[in-house]
C-alpha positions in Angstrom: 2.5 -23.5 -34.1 -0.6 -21.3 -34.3 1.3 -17.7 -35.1 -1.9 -16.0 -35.5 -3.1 -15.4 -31.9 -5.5 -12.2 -31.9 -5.9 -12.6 -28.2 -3.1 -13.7 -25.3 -5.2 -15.2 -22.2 -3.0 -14.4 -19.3 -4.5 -16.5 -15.9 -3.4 -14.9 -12.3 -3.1 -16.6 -9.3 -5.3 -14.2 -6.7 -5.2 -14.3 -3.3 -7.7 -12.1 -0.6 -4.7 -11.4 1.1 -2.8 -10.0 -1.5 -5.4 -8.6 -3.9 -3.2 -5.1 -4.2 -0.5 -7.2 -5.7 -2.8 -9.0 -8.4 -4.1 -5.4 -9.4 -0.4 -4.3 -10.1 0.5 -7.5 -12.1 -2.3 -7.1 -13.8 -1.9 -3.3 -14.8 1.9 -4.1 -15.5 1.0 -6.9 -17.7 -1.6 -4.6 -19.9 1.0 -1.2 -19.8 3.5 -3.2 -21.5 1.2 -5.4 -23.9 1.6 -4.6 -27.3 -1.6 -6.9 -28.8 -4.9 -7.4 -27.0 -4.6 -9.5 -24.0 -7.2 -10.7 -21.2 -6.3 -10.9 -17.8 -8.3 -13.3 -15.4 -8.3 -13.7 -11.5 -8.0 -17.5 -10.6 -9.9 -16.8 -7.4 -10.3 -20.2 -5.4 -14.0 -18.9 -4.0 -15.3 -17.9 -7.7 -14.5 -21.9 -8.8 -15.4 -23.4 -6.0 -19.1 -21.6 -6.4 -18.9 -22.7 -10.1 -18.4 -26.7 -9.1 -14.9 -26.5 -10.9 -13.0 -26.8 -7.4 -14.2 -28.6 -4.5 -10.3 -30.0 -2.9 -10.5 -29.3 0.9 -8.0 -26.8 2.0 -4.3 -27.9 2.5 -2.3 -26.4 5.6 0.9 -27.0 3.3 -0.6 -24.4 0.5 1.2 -20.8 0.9 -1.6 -19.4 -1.1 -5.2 -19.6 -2.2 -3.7 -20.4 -5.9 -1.4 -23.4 -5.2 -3.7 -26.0 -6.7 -6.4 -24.2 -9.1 -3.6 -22.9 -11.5 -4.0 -26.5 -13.0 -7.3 -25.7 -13.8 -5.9 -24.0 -16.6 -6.1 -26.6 -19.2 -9.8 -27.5 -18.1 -10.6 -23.7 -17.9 -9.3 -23.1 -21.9 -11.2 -26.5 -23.0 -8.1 -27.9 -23.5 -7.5 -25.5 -26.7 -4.8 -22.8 -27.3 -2.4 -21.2 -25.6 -2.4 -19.3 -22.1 0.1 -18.0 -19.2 -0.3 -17.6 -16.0 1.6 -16.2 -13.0 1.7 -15.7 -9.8 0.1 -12.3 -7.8 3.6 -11.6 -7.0 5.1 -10.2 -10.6 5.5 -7.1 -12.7 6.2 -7.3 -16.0 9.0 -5.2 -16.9 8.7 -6.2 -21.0 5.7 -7.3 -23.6 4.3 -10.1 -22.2 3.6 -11.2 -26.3 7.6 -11.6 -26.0 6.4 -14.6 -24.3 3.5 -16.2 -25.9 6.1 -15.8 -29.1 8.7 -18.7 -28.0 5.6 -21.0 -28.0 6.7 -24.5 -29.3 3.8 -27.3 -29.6 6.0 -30.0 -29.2 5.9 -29.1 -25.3 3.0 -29.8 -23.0 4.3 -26.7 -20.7 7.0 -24.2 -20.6 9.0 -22.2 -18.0 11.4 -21.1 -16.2 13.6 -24.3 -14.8 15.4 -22.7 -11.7 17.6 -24.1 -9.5 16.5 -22.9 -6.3 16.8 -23.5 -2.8 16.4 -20.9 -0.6 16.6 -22.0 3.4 13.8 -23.0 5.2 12.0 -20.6 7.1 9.0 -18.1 6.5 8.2 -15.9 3.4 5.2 -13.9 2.4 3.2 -12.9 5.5 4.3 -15.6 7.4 4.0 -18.4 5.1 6.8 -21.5 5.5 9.1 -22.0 3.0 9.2 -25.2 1.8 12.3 -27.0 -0.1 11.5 -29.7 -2.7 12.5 -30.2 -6.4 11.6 -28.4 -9.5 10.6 -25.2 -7.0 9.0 -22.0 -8.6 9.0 -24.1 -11.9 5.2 -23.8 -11.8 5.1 -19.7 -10.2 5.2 -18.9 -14.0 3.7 -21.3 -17.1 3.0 -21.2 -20.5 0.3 -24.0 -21.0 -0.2 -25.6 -24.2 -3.5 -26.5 -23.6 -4.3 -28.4 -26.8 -1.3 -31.3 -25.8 -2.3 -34.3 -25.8 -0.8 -35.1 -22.5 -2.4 -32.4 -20.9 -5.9 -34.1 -22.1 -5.6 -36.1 -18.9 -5.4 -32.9 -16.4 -9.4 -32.2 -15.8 -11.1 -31.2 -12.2 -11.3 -34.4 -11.3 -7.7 -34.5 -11.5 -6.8 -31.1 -9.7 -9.5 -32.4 -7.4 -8.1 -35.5 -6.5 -7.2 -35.7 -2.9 -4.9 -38.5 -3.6 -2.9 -36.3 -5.9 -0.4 -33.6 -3.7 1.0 -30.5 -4.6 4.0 -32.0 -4.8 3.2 -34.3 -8.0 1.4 -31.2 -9.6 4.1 -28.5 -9.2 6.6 -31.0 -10.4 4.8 -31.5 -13.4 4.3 -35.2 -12.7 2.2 -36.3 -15.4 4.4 -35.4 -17.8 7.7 -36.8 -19.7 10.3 -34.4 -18.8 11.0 -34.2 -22.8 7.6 -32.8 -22.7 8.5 -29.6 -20.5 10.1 -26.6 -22.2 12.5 -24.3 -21.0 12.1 -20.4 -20.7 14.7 -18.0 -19.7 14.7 -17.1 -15.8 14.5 -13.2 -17.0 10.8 -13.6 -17.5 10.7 -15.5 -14.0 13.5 -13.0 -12.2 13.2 -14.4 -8.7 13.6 -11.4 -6.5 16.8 -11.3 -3.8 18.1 -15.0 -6.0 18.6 -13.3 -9.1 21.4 -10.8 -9.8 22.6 -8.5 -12.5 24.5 -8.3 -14.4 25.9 -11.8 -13.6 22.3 -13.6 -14.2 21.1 -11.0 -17.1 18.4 -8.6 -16.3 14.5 -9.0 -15.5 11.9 -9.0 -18.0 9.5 -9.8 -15.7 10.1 -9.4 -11.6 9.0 -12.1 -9.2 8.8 -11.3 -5.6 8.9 -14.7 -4.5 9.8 -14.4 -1.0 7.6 -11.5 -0.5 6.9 -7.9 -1.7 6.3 -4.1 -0.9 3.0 -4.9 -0.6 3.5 -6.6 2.9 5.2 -3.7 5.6 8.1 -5.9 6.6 9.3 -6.3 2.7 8.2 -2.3 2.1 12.2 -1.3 0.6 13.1 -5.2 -0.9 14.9 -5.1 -3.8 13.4 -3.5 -6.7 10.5 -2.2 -4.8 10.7 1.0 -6.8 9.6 -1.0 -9.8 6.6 -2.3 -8.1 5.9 1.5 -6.4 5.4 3.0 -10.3 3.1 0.5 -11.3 1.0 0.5 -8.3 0.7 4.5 -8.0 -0.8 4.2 -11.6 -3.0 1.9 -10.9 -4.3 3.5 -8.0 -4.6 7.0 -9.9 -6.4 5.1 -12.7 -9.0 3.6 -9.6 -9.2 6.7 -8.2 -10.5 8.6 -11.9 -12.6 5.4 -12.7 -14.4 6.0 -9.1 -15.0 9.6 -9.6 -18.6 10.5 -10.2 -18.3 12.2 -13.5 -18.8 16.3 -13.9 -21.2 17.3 -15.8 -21.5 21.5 -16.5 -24.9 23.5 -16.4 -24.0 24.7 -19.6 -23.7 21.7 -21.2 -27.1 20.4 -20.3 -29.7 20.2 -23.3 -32.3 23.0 -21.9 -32.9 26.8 -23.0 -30.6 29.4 -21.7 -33.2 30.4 -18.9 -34.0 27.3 -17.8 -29.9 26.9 -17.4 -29.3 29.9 -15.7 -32.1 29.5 -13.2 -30.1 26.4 -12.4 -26.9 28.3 -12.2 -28.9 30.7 -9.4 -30.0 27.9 -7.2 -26.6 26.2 -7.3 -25.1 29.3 -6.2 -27.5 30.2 -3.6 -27.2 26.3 -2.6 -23.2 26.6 -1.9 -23.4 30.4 -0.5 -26.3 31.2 1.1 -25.4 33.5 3.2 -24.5 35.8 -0.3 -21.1 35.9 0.8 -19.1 35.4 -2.5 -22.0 35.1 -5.1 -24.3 37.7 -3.9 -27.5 35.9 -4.4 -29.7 35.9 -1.5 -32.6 33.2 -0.9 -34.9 35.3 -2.2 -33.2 36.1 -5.5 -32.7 32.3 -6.0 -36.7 31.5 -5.0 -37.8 34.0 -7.3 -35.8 32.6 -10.2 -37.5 28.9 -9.5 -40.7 30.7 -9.8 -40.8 32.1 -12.7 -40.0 29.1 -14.2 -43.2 28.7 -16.4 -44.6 25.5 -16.4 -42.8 24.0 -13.6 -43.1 27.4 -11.4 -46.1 25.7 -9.0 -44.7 22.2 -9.3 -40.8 23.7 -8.0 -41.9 26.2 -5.8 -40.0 26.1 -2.2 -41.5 28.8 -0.3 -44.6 29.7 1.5 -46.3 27.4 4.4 -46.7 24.1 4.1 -50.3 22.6 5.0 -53.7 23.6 5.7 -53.1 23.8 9.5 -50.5 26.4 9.8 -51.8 28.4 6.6 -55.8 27.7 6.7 -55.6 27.8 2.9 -56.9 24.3 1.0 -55.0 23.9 -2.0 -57.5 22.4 -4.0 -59.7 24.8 -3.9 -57.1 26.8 -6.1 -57.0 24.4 -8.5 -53.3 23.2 -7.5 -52.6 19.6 -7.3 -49.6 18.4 -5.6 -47.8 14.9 -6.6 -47.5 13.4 -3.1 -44.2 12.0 -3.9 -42.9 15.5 -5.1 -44.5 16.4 -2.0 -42.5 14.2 0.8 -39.4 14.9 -1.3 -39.3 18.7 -0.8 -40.5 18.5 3.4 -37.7 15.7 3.6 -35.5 17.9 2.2 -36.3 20.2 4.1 -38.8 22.7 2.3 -42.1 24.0 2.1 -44.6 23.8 -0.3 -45.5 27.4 -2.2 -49.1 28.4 -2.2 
């Protein structure tokens, strides 16, 4: 067993209709990680413009995800360890807690449920199937260097003669060859129940979660409410154009508060709260040296409406400087 794993890969199953839901699992995941850890989409349109999945779409698959998480082992070139997880879960512990019950003797490990939940609709819609081994493969820790997992390549996960049923199952594989994981890191939301099952490590909202309006107050939907408002406040700071203040700009004093004059003029210029009239703020681009002619703003704009030719003052105008202040609009200062 490789104990010295500087960096957990942690694959999650996207989908475009739930993309709110991978952006909470994956902020949950990080806020709780206690070592480095990488957190990658497995979005079905990414491989499929990469040539790693071409399988034509299956009217059985509840999400974009159901067949690429067994890319996995191809994806890792069949080397080391890696999780992944469904959209639909928030990590409630470290996920390193995990990776740490690793056991090379198994090809995969999870959580073995026994579930059966009655046949309807789930998620948006989606029909709930019945059939053996179910959820089993919703959460995985993939020892990617097992030999029996050599065998499980895209051509294999491409196979159209291979169903989801044999890959969820785990099919290819001896059932010796399948570790077990507590259900706490797979707590299957409205199955599960404390304190007779234990408590969640890590929540799965299987059948559907506050993400879609109908499941909006499911149980433990208060959980998945703190992680998302931080990860929407984090979006929201990481969007924001960043503030930069006059006074920290590298130019002399002058050139600053000539700056500070225009700005004001710029968000009051009527003078009502700063005092500075248009005048006050043109004369302080003026008298800005050697940019004075180049800034200037006022005075007429062309030959035509002033009769003066600005050549024959010895000013040369940039053209593009030019169409920038009339679009703006302004006038050029002679």
């Amino acid at each position: 067993m490789n104990d010295d794993l500087k960096l957990l890969k942690v694959y999650v199953g996207w989908d475009s209709r739930e993309d709110i839901s991978y952006r909470v699992a994956k902020q949950s995941i990080e806020d709780k990680c206690s070592v480095n850890v990488k957190v990658v989409p497995l979005k079905q349109h990414s491989l499929r413009e990469s040539g790693l999945y071409w399988r034509d779409e299956d009217v059985l698959a509840s999400t974009e995800f159901t067949f690429t998480r067994f890319l996995i082992p191809h994806l890792m070139n069949h080397d080391g360890w890696a999780l992944f997880v469904d959209c639909d879960f928030v990590f409630l512990d470290d996920v390193k807690k995990l990776f740490d019950k690793r056991d090379d003797k198994y090809a995969v490990m999870c959580a073995q449920h026994d579930y059966t939940p009655p046949e309807g609709t789930k998620m948006d819609g989606k029909q709930q199937l019945q059939y053996p081994r179910k959820n089993w493969s919703s959460m995985v820790l993939w020892n990617c260097s097992h030999p029996s997992n050599k065998q499980l390549d895209k051509f294999m996960v491409n196979n159209p003669s291979i169903d989801g049923k044999f890959l969820h199952r785990f099919s290819w594989l001896k059932d010796h060859e399948i570790g077990k994981l507590s259900h706490e890191w797979n707590w299957l939301v409205g199955w599960y129940k404390e304190p007779k099952d234990g408590y969640p490590k890590a929540l799965h909202y299987t059948e559907g979660g506050p993400w879609f309006e109908e499941y909006q107050d499911c149980e433990y939907a208060n959980e998945y409410y703190k992680v998302e408002r931080k990860y929407l406040q984090g979006a929201k700071k990481a969007s924001a154009a960043p503030v930069i203040e006059i006074d920290n700009l590298t130019l002399g004093d002058d050139h600053k508060e000539v700056l500070k004059t225009v700005l004001k003029h710029r968000i009051d210029p009527k003078g009502q709260f700063y005092g500075v009239d248009k005048h006050e703020a043109i004369k302080a681009v003026t008298g800005m040296g050697n940019i004075a002619r180049v800034a200037a703003i006022e005075g007429a704009g062309d030959f035509e409406s002033t009769g003066v030719f600005l050549d024959k003052k010895g000013l040369v105008y940039d053209e593009y400087l030019e169409a920038f202040i009339k679009g703006c609009p302004g006038y050029k200062h002679v």
